[in-house]
C-alpha positions as CSV (number, residue, x, y, z in Angstrom):
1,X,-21.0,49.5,-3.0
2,X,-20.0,51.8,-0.3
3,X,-16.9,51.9,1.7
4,X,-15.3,52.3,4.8
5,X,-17.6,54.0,7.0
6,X,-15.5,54.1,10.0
7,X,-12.2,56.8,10.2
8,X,-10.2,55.2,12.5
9,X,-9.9,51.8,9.9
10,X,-7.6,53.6,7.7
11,X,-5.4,54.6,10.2
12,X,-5.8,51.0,12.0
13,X,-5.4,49.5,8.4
14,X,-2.1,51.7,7.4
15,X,-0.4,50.7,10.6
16,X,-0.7,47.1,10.3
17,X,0.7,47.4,7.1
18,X,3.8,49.2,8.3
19,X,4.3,46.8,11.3
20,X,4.1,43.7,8.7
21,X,6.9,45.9,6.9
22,X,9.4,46.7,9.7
23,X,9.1,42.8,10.6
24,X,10.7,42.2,7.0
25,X,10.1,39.1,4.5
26,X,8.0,36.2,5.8
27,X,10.5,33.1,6.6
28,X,10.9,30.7,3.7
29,X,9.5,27.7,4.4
30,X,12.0,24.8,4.7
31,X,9.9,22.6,2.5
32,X,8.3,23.6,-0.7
33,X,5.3,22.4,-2.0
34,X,6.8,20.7,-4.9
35,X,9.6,19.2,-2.3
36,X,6.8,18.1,0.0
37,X,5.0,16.2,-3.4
38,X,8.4,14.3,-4.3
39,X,8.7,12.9,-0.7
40,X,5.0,11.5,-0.7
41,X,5.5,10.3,-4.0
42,X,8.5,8.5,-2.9
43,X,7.1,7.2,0.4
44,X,4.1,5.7,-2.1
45,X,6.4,4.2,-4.2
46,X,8.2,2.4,-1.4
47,X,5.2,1.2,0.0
48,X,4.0,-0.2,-3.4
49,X,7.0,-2.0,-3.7
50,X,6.7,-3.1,0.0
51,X,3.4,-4.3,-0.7
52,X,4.2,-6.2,-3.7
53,X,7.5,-7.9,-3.3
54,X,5.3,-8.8,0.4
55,X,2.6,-10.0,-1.6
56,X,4.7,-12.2,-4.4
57,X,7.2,-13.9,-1.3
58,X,3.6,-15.1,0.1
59,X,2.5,-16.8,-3.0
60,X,5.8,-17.9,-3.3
61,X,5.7,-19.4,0.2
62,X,2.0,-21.3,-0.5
63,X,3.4,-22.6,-3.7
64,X,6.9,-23.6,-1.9
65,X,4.3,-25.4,1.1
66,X,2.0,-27.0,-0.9
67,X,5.1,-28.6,-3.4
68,X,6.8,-29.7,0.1
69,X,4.1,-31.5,1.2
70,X,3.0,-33.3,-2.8
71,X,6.3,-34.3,-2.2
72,X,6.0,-35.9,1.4
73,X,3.3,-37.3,0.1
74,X,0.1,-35.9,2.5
75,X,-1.3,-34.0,0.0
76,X,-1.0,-37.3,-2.8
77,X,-3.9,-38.9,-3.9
78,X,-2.8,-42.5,-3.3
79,X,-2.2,-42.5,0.1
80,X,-3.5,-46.0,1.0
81,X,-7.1,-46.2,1.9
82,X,-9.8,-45.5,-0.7
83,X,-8.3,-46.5,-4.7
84,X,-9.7,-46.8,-7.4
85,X,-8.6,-50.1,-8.3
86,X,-9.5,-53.4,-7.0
87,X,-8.2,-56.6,-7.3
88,X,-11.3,-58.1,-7.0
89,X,-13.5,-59.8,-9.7
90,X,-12.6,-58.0,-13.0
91,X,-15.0,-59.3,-15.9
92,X,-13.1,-62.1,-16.5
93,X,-15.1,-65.0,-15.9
94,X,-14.4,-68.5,-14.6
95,X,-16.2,-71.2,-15.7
């Protein structure tokens, strides 16, 4: 392994370094990464719940729609035309 073949990147090198020094620390960042983890965690359990309390009030509606109309009676099964009885010869003979 061989190093630095040029002179002049020392120099280049060491004055970089003193010119990241003289500007002092790096500014803290306003949000750490473990800060920045909670929030998405809490945004994802919002929108869980979102998605599920959603989810249940639209069963809940079907279920509320399709009671409403058993009860108005479009949805029952004896709603005139085709029954299953008949009044009509049973067995019962006459002669």
């Amino acid at each position: 392994m061989s190093g630095v073949r040029d002179p002049a990147f020392w120099k280049r090198f060491s004055v970089a370094v003193h010119m990241d020094e003289e500007q002092g620390p790096e500014p803290k960042h306003s949000d750490s990464w473990l800060a920045r983890q909670k929030k998405k965690e809490s945004r994802r359990t919002w929108i869980c719940w979102t998605f599920w309390l959603c989810f249940l009030a639209l069963i809940a509606g079907v279920v509320a729609v399709i009671i409403w109309l058993l009860s108005s009676g479009v949805l029952s099964k004896s709603s005139g035309g085709g029954s299953s009885t008949t009044t009509g010869s049973s067995g019962s003979g006459s002669s």
